[in-house]
Z-matrix of the N, CA and C atoms (Angstrom, degrees):
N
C 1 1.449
C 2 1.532 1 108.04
N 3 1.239 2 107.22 1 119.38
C 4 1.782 3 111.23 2 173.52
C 5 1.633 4 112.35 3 -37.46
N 6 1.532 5 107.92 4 145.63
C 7 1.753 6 87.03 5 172.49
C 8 1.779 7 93.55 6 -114.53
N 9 1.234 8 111.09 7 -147.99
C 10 1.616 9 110.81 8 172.66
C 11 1.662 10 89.68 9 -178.39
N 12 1.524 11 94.77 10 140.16
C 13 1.979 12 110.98 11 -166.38
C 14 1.824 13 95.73 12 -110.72
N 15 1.113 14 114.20 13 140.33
C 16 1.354 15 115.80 14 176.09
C 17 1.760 16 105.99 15 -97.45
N 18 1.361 17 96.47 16 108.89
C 19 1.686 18 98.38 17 176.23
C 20 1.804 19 109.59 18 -73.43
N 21 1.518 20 91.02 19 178.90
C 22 1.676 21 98.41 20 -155.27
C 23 1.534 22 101.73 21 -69.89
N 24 1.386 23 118.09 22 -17.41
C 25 1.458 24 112.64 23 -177.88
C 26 1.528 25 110.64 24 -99.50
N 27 1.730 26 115.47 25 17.31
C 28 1.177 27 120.79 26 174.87
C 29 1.858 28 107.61 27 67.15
N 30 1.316 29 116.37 28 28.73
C 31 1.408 30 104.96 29 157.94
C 32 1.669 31 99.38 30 -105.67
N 33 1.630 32 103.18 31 174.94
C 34 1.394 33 118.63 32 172.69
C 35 1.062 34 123.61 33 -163.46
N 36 1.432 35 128.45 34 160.07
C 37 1.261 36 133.58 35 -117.95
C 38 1.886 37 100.51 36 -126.27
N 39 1.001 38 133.41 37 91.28
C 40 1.224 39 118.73 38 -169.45
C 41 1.595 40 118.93 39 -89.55
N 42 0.827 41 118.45 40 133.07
C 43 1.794 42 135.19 41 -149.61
C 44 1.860 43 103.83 42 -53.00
N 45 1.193 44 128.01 43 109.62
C 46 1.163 45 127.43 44 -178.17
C 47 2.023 46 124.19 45 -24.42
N 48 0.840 47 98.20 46 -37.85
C 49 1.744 48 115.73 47 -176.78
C 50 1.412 49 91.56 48 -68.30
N 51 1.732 50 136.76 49 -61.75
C 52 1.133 51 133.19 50 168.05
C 53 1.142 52 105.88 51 -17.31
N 54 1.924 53 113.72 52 -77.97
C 55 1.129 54 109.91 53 -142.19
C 56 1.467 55 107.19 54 -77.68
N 57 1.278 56 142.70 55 -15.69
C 58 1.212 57 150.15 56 -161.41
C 59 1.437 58 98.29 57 -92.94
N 60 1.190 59 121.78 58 -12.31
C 61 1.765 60 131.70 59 -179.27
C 62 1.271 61 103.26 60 -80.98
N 63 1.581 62 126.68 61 -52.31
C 64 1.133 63 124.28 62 -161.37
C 65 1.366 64 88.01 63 -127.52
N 66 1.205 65 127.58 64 70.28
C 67 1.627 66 133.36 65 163.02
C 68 1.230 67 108.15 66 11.10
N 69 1.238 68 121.12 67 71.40
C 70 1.562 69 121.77 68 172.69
C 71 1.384 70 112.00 69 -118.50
N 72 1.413 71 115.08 70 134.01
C 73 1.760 72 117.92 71 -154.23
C 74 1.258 73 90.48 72 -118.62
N 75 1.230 74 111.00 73 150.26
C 76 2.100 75 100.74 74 164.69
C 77 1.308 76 123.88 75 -71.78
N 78 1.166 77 116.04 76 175.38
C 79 1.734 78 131.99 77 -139.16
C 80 2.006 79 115.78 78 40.63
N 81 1.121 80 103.63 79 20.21
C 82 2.169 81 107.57 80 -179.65
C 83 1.539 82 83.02 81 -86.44
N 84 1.358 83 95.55 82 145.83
C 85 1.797 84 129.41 83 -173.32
C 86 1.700 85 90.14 84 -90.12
N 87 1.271 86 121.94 85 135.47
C 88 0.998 87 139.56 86 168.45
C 89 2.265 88 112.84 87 -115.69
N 90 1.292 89 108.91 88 137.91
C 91 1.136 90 115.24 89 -175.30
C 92 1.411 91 103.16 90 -88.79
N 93 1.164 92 114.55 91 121.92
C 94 1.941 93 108.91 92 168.49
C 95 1.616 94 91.31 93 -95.33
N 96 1.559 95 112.52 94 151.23
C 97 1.144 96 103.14 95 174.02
C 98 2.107 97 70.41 96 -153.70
N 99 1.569 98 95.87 97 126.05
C 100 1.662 99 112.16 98 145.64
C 101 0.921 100 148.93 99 -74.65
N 102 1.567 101 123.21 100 96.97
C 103 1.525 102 124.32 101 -147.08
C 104 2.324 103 88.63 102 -109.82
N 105 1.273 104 92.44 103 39.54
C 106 1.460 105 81.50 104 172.40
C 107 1.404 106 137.45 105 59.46
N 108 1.655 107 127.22 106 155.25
C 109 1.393 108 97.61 107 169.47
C 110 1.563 109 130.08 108 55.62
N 111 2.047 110 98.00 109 31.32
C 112 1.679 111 114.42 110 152.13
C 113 1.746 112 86.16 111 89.14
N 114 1.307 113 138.62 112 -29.12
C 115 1.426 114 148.14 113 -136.12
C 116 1.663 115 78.69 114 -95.74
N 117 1.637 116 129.14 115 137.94
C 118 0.909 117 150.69 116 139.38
C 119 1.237 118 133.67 117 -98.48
N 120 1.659 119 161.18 118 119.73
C 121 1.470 120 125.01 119 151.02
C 122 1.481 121 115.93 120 -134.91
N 123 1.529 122 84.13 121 154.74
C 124 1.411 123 97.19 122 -166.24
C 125 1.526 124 95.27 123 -89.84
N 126 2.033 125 116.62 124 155.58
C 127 1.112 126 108.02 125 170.45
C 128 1.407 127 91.72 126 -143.24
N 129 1.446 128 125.47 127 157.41
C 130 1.238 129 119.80 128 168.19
C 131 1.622 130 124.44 129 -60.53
N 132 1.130 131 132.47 130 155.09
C 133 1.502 132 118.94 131 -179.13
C 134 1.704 133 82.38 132 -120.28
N 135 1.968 134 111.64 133 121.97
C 136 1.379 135 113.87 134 -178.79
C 137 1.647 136 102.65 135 -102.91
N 138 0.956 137 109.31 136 117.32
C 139 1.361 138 106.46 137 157.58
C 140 1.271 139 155.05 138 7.58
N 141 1.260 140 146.19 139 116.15
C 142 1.430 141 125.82 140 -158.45
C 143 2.205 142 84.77 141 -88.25
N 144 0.769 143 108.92 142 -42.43
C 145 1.561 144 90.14 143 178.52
C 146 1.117 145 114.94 144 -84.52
N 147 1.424 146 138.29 145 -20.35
C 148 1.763 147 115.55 146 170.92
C 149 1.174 148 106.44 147 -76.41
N 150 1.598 149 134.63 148 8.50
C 151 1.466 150 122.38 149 -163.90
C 152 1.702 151 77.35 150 -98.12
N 153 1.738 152 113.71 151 -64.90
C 154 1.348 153 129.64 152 -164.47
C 155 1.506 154 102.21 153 -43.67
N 156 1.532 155 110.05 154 -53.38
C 157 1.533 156 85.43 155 175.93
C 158 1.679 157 139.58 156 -83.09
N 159 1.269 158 101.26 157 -1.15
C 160 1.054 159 107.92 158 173.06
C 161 1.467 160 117.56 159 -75.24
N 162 1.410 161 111.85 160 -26.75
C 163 1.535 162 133.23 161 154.96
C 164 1.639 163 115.38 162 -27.69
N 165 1.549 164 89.26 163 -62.67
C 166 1.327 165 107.20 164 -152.79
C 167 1.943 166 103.64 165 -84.07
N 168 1.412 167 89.88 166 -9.18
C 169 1.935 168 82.92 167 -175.44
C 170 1.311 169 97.57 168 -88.43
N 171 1.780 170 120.14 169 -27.08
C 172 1.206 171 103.55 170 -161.02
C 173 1.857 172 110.35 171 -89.44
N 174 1.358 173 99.01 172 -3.13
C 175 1.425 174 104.21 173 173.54
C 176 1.566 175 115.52 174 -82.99
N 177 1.823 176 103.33 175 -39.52
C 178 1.744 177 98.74 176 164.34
C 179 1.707 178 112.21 177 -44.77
N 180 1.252 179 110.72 178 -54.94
C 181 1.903 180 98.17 179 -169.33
C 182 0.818 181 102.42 180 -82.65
N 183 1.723 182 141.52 181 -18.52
C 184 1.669 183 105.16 182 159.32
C 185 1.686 184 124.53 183 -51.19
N 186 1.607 185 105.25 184 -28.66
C 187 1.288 186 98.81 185 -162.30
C 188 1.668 187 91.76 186 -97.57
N 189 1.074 188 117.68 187 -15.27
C 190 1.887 189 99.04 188 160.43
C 191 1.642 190 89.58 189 100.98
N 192 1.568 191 117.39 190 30.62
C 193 1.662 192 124.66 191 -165.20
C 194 1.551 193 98.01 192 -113.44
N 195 1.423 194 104.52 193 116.72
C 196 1.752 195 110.26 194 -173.92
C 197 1.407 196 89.30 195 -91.46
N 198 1.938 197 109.89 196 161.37
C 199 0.946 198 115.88 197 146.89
C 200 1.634 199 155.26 198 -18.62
N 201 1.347 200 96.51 199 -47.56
C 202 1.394 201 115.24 200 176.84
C 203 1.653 202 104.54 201 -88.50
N 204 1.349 203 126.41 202 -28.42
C 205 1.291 204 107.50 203 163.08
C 206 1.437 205 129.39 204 -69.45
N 207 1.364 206 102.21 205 -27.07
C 208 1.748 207 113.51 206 -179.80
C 209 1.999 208 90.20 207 -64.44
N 210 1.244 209 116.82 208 -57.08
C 211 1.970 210 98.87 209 -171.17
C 212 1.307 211 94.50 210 -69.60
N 213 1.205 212 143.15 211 -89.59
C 214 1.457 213 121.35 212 164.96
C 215 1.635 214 125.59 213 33.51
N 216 1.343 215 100.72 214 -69.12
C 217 1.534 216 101.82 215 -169.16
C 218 1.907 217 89.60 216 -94.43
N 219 1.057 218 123.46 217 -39.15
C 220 1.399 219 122.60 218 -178.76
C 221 1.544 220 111.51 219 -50.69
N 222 1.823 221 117.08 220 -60.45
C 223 1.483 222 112.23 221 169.16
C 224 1.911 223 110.90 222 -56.61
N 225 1.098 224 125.01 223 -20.12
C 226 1.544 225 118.78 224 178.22
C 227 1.703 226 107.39 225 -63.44
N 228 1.502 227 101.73 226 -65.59
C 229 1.194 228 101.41 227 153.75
C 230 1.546 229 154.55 228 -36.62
N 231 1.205 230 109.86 229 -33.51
C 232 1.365 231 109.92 230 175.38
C 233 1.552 232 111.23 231 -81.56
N 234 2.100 233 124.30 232 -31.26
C 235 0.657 234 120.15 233 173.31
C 236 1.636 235 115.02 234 -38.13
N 237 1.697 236 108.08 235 -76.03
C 238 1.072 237 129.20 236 -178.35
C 239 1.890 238 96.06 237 -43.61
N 240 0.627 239 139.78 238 -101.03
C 241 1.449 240 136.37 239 -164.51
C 242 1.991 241 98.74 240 -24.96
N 243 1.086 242 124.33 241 -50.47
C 244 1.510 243 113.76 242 168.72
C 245 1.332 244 124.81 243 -45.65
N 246 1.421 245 92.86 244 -34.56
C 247 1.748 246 101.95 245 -169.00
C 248 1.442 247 111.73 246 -81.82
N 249 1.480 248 110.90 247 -15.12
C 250 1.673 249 111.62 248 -171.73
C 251 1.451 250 85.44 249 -88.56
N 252 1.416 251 115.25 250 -52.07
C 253 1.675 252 109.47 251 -169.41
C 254 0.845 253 165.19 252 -95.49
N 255 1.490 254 103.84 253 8.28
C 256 1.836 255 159.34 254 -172.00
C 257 0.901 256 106.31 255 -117.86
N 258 1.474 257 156.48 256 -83.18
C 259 1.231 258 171.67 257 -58.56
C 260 1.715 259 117.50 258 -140.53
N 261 0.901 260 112.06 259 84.06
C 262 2.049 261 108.90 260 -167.04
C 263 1.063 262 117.66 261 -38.95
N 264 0.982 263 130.62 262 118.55
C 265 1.372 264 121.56 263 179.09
C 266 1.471 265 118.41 264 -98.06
């Protein structure tokens, strides 16, 4: 069982195999949550945008939507959004 040492400035070091298990890179926010009774755990805290985009890539290849179509439809769009809101009428 991995152990983990609390250094003097109270950081610690979590055992490489951990982190390579649960893709954890340095500077990632970890959740302490106290479940009492000596019991600690750590959980990753994921992102509201690596979740969202990870959302969003896996919905592009369901729908069979490349890169270049996503700017594609994005530069179409911005035109039109310029043109409603820029544009003298």
């Amino acid at each position: 069982m991995p152990t983990l040492q609390i250094r003097s400035k109270g950081s610690i070091t979590l055992p490489a195999s951990l982190r390579k298990k649960y893709g954890l890179e340095e500077g990632e926010v970890l959740t302490v949550i106290d479940l009492g009774e000596g019991t600690i755990l750590l959980k990753p805290m994921i992102s509201q945008v690596n979740k969202l985009s990870s959302q969003i890539a896996r919905r592009l290849k369901e729908e069979n939507v490349s890169l270049d179509d996503l700017l594609q439809a994005l530069d179409e769009e911005r035109k039109i959004y310029c043109k409603e809101h820029y544009e003298k009428k």
